[in-house]
N, C-alpha and C positions, 0 to 999 in steps of 0.2 A: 238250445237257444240261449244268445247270451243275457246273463241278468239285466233289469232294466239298472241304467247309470242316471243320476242327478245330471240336472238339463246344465247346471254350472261347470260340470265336470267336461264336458260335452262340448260348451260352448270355449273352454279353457284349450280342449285337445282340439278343436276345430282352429283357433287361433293359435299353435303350435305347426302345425301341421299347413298353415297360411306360411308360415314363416319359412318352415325348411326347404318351401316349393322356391319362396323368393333366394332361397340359399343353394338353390342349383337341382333339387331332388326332384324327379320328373311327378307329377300330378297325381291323386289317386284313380286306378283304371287305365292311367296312358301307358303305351308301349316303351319297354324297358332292353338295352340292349344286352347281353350276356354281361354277367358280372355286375351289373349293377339295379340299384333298388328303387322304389315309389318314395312319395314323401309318407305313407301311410306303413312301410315296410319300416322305415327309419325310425321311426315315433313308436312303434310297437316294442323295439329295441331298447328305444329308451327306458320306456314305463317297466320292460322286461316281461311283457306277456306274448300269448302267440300272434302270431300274424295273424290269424283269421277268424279271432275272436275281436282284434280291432277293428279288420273290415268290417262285421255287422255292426260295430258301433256307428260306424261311417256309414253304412245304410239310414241308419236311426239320424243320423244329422239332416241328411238328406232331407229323408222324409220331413223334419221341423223345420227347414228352412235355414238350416245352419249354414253359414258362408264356407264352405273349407278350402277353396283354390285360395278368396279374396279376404281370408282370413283377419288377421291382424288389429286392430283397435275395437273393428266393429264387426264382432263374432256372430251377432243376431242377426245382421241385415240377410236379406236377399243376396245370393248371386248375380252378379251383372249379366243381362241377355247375353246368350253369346250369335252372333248373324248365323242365318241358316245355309249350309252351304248349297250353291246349285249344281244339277244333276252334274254339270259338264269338271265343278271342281270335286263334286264326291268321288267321279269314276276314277277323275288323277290321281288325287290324294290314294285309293282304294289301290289303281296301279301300282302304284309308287311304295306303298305299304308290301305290296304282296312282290315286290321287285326287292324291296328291301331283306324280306326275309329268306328269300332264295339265294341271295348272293353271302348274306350271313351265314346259314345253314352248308353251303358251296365252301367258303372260305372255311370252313369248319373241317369238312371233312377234308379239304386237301391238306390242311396244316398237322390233322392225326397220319394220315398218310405219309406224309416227307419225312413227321418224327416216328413213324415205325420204320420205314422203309430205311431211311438214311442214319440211322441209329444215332439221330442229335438230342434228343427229349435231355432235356438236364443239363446237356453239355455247354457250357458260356462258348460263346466262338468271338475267337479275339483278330480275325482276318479282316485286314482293309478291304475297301470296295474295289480300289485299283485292280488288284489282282483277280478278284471274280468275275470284274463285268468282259458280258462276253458279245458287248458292240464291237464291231472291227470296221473298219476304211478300205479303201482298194489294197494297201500294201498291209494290209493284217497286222495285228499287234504280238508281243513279243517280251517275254519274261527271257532275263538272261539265270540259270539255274549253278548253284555254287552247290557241291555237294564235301563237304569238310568232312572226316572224321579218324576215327583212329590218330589224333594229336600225339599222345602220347608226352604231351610234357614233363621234363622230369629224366627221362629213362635215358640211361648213357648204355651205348651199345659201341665193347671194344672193338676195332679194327684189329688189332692184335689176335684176340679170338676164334677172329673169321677172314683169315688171311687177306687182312685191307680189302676186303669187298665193300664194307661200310663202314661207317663212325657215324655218332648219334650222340647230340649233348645239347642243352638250353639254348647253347648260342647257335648251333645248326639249324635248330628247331624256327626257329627266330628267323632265320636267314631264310627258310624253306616256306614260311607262311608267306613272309613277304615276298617271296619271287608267285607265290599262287594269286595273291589278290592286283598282284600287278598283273600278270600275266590274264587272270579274267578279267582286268581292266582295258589290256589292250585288245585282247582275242576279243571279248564278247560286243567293242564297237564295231567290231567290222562284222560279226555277224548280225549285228542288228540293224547294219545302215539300211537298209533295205526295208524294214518297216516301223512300225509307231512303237517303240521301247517301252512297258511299262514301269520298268524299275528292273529288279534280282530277287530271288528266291534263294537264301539261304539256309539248307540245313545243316545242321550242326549235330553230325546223328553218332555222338557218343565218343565215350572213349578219349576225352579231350584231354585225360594227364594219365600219368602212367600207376599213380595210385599204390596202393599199399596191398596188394591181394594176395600176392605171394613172397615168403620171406626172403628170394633172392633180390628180388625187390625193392623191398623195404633195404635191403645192403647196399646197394647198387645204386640207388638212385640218387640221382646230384641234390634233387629238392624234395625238401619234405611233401606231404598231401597237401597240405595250407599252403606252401609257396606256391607250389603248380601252380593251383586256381587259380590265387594272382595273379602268376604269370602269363599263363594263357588267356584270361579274362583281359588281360592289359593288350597281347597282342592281335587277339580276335578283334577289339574295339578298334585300336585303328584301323584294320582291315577293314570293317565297317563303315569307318568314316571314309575310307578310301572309295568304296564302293557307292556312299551316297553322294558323293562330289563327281562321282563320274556319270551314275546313271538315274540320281535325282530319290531313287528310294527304295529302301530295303525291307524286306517280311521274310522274319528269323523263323526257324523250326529251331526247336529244341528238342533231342530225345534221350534217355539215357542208354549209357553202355557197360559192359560187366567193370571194366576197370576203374571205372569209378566208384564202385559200392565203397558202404563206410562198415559194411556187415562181413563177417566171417568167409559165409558161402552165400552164393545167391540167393535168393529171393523170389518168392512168384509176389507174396504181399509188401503192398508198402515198396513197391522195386523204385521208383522215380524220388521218393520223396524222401528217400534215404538214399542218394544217389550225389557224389559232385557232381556230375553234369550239371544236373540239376539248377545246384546251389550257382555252378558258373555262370548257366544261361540268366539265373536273378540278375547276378554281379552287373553281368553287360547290360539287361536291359535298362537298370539303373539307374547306367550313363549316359543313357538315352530316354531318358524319360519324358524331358521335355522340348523332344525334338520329333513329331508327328510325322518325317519322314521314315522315323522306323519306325517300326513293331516286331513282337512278339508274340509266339505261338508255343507255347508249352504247358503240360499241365501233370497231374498225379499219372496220368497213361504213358505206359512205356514207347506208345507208337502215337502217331500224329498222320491226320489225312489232312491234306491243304486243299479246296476247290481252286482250279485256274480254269478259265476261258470256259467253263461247260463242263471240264474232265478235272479227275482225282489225282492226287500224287500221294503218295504213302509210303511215311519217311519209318522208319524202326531204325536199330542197330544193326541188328541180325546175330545177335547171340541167342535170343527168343524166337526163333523162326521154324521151330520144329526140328532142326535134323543139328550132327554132331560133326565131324569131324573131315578130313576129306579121304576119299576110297581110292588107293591106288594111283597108277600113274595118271589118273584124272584130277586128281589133287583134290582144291574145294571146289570145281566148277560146277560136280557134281551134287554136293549138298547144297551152293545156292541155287542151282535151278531145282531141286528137290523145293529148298524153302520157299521158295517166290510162288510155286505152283502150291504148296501150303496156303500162305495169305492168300492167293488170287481166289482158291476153292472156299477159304474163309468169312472172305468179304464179300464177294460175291451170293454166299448163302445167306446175308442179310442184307442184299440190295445195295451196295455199293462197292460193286468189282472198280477195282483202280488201273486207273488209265497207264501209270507210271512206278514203280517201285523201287525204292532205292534203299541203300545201305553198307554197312562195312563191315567189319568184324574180322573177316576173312582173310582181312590183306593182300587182297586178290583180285584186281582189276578185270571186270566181265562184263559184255552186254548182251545178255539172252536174251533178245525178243524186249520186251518191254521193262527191262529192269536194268538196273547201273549198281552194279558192285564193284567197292572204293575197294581203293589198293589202302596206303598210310602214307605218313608222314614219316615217322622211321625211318621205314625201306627195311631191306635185307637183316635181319638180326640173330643171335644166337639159337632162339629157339628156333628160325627158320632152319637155321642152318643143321639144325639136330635133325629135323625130318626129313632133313634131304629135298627142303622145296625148290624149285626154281625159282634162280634169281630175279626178282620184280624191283625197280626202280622205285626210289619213292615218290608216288603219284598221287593226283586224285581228281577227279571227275569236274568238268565244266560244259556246262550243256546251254541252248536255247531251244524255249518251246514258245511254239507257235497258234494262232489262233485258228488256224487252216490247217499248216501240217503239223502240228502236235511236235514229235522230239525231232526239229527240225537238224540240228547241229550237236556233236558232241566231241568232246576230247579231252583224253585225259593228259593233266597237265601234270608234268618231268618238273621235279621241286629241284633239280638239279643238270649240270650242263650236262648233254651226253658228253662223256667220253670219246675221243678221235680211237677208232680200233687200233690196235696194233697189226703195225706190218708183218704178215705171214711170215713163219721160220719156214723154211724149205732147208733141207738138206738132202745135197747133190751126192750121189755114190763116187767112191773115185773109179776115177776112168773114163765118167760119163762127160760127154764132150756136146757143145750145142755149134748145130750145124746149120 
């Protein structure tokens, strides 16, 4: 039982407790919604005693006639009558009370449920509405989908080397980005005429400069690590601007990739935030800070899921994707469909299998089932050329998804003109005569 208190002390905490009611704090005894406190909870804080050694003071008030709702100058008075409610407003009110807490109690558990099931608990999510909402109109709506990566800025790749199959240098590079962002500028209106365009989905999944990781590298290369960034960061940003002048509004992925590490060897910890990509996907967003038509999506995780329309897209690099190298005359087709069934097995064991998968690493343009693996921006290079790969153009990925058919449209876009073949040698035996 609590000690008895001085009737002054009483009549002090009664008009305290008047006060913080009229300061917003719900009443002593009224219903309180999660998270938040009485006026009787707040004043026990103050004083710094328990809470339920105050309520029986509050009993004690009661009983003497202490005012505590109508507290304030005149702590002795009476409470003003309050009207007695009739049967027909007690049953609402009671209704309404008991509606109130079942939909709280509801909203409760569905919000534990989304954050186990969909592994967000903690995660900030920086995705505009555009892109999630999944209203659609008779012609269905339409994300046009850029998938960038393997840049490689920086990296010269002699023609001499690899008998003029390729050349590779800053101003190629330059020239190769801009024939992409054009070319999904004009492909991706014609695939879209047909329904309501959201905007573009760009990912930027690694690999954006050619980095310093191995010491032929560091010889070889036109730009230092620092210029890269700049560089690429300077021409990914028009690109962007290109893309919001045509289709109204852009949401970046960013992920990182091995050639950008600042570290020796790779990394399981610490991989993104020790990473250029990283630091480039800042650079850009920077530039755009104060233009609400972009956004950005990147954080300390090596991979990135984006919600569109109802379904997942899930961007990595694909250096992290489980498997190594490529087997045989299968080349890497065979380790990215190994890795992709990786992630799908992965995500899917925490409740959110991905609609879509993409990535690069490989240099090797593929579309197993529901996955896009980029070729590069390079193209054809020395080390290609050591393993005896097949020649692959430098390419990379332009897609549209749909609100109805999902990966409605794709094609990988040629950073450069085909080549006209050359006219077949024949040679004719002598003798041989055409009749």
């Amino acid at each position: 039982m609590a000690p008895r208190t001085d009737k002054t002390v009483l009549e002090a905490w009664a008009r305290r407790i008047g006060e913080l009611v009229r300061e917003g704090y719900a009443s002593p005894g009224a219903h309180v919604a999660a998270g938040e406190i009485n006026a009787t909870t707040a004043l026990a804080r103050e004083l710094g005693v328990h809470v339920s050694t105050l309520q029986k003071h509050v009993i004690t008030m009661k009983k003497e006639g202490l005012s505590i709702i109508w507290g304030g100058n005149s702590a002795s008075t009476k409470s003003p009558p309050q009207p007695e409610l009739t049967r027909s407003e007690a049953y609402d009110a009671d209704f309404w009370r008991k509606k109130y807490n079942s939909l709280a109690k509801e909203l409760g558990e569905t919000e534990h449920l989304v954050s186990e099931l969909s592994g967000i608990r903690g995660i900030p999510f920086t995705i505009p509405d555009w892109i999630m909402d999944t209203r659609t109109g008779k012609r269905g709506n339409s994300v046009v989908g850029c998938l960038l990566s393997d840049i490689h800025m920086g990296e010269v790749i002699s023609a001499e080397e690899i008998l003029g199959i390729n050349a590779f240098n800053p101003g190629i590079c330059r020239d190769r980005l801009r024939r992409y962002f054009s070319a999904v500028c004009t492909i991706g209106q014609r695939w879209a005429s047909d329904t309501d365009c959201e905007g573009v989905l760009l990912a930027l999944a690694g690999d954006l400069i050619s980095g310093d990781i191995h010491e032929e590298l560091r010889i070889t290369n036109a730009l230092t690590s620092h210029e890269q960034c700049l560089a690429v960061a300077e021409e990914v940003s028009s690109g962007i601007r290109h893309l919001v002048e045509t289709f109204g509004r852009v949401h970046v992925v960013v992920v990182p990739g091995n050639h950008g590490r600042t570290t020796h060897k790779p990394t399981a910890k610490l991989y993104s935030r020790l990473s250029y990509d990283t630091l480039i996907g800042a650079m850009i967003a920077q530039r755009f800070e104060v233009d609400a038509r972009v956004t950005f999506q990147q954080s300390a995780a090596k991979d990135q899921i984006t919600p569109i329309f109802g379904r997942s897209v899930f961007v990595t690099h694909g250096d992290k994707i489980g498997t190594r190298g490529g087997m045989g005359f299968a080349g890497p087709m065979l380790p990215i469909v190994r890795g992709s069934k990786k992630i799908d097995a992965q995500q899917s064991g925490i409740g959110r299998k991905p609609d879509l998968i993409q990535f690069g690493h490989y240099h090797t343009t593929g579309n197993p089932g529901m996955v896009l693996a980029n070729g590069s921006v390079p193209g054809y290079s020395e080390y290609a050329d050591d393993l005896r790969a097949v020649v692959e153009p430098p390419q990379q990925w332009a897609y549209l998804l749909h609100s109805k058919w999902w990966l409605r449209e794709r094609m990988p876009i040629q950073l450069e003109e085909p080549r006209t073949p050359e006219k077949p040698r024949v040679v004719v035996p002598a003798g041989w005569q055409v009749t």
